[in-house]
C-alpha positions as CSV (number, residue, x, y, z in Angstrom):
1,X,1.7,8.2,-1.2
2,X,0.7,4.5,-1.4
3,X,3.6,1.7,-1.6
4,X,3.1,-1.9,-2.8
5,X,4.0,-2.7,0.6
6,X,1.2,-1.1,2.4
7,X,-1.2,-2.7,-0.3
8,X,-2.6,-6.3,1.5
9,X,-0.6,-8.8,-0.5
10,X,-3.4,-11.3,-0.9
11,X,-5.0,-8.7,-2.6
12,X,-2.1,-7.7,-4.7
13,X,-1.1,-11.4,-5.6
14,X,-5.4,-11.7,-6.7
15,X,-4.9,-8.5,-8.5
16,X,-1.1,-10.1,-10.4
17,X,-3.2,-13.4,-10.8
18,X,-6.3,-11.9,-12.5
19,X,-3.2,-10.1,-14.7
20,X,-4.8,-6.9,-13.9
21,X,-1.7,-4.0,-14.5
22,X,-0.8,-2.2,-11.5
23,X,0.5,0.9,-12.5
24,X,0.3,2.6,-9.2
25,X,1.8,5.5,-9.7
26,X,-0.3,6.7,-12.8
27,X,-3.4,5.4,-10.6
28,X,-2.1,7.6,-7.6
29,X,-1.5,10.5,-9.5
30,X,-4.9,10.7,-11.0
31,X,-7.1,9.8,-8.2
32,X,-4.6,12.5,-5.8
33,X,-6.7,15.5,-6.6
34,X,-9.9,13.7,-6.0
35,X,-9.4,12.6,-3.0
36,X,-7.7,15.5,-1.5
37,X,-11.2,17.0,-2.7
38,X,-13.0,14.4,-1.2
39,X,-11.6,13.6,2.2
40,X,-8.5,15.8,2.7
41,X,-9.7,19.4,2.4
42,X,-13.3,18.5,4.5
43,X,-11.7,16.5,7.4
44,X,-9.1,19.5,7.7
45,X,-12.0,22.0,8.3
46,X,-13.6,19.6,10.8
C-alpha cells in the first residue's frame, strides 16, 4: 500500500496547490488489480 509519506512531497504539495483531490485510497484500490496484472503476477513468474 502507498502512504502520503512515501509520495515525494514536492510533488504532493504541486498536486495540493493545483487543488487536485488526493483521494488515495479510492485511487489505490482501483488501480490494485491492474497493477498486480501488470507487474505483480509477470515479475513473480520471472
Amino acid at each position: 500500500m502507498i502512504k502520503l509519506s512515501e509520495i515525494d512531497p514536492m510533488l504532493l504539495k504541486v498536486l495540493q496547490e493545483a487543488n487536485i483531490p488526493l483521494n488515495l485510497d479510492e485511487l489505490i484500490a482501483e488501480n490494485m488489480e491492474e497493477f498486480n496484472e501488470m507487474y505483480v503476477k509477470p515479475y513473480k513468474m520471472k
